[in-house]
C-alpha positions, 0 to 999 in steps of 0.5 A: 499156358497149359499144364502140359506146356508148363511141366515141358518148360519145368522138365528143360531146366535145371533144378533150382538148388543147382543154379542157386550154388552156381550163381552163389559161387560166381558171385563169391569169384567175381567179388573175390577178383574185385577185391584182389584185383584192386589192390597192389600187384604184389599181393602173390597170396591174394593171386594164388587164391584167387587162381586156386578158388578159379580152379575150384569154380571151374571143376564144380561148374564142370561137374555140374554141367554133366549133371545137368545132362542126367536132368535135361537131355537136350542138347547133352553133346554141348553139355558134356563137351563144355563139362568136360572143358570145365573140368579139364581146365579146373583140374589143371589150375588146381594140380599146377597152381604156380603155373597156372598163375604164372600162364593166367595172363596171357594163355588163360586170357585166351581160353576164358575167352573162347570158353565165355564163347562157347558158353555164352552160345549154348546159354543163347541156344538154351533160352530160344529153346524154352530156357528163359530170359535168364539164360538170354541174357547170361548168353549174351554177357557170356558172348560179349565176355568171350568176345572182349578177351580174346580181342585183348589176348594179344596186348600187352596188360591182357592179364589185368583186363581179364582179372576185371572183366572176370570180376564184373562178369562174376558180380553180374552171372552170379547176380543174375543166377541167385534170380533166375534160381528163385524164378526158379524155385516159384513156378515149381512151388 
């Protein structure tokens, strides 16, 4: 590969530090929903928790999604549509927390589900563009993601579903991010 070649490559991905923070939160929320999703039901503090840090994962990724156009303009429509989702949706559970709980089984099902959908497409767009292996794979774990909750929106445990399908997949994103960001990090150094 050409050096041209490789600064084009370098120029279509974000910076490593960025994926480093969003794989390190993900892999904080999926442990965070394992753990909560393990013990009894009536741990009402333990859900609020994890609805609140949900929120909070939700508006970062959001915000990081829009910062992500200023660094790679491609495909900046889907990048500021998914941002803006992100955000919008971070925002809601954080400003109505109670709610958000009490509609997190059965509506929220819904929309992880399309959200894991759309992202998992644009993950898959971005790597036969140039974006690499890692973004392959997280497309499809995104789609699959997508997929499994809304077939299970309408069944009556949807809820308990997403909690651990949210869990695997945060293990699994996150694990799969913290690589691909010293991937990263190695062919800029």
């Amino acid at each position: 590969m050409t050096t041209e070649a490789q600064a084009q490559v370098q120029t279509r991905q974000r910076p490593w530090w960025l994926t480093l923070i969003t794989g390190i939160s993900a892999l904080i929320l999926g442990a965070f929903f394992l753990w909560g999703a393990a013990g009894p039901a009536e741990k009402l503090d333990v859900y609020l928790f994890l609805v609140t840090f949900l929120g909070i994962w939700w508006l970062m990724q959001g915000i990081f999604d829009i910062v992500a156009i200023f660094i790679d303009h491609s495909m900046w429509g889907w990048k500021l549509f998914m941002g803006i989702v992100s955000i919008a949706a971070g925002w809601y559970i954080l400003a109505y927390p109670l709610a958000a709980a009490v509609a997190l089984p059965r509506i929220m099902v819904l929309v992880l589900g399309i959200w894991g959908l759309m992202y998992g497409i644009i993950l898959l767009i971005m790597a036969f563009s140039g974006g690499g292996w890692g973004a392959g794979i997280l497309g499809v774990l995104g789609i699959l993601f997508g997929i499994a909750l809304m077939a299970d929106y309408g069944k009556l445990f949807s809820g308990l579903a997403m909690l651990w399908s949210m869990a695997v997949l945060g293990v699994i994103f996150g694990i799969a991010l913290i690589f691909q960001a010293f991937r990263q990090r190695k062919a800029t150094a």
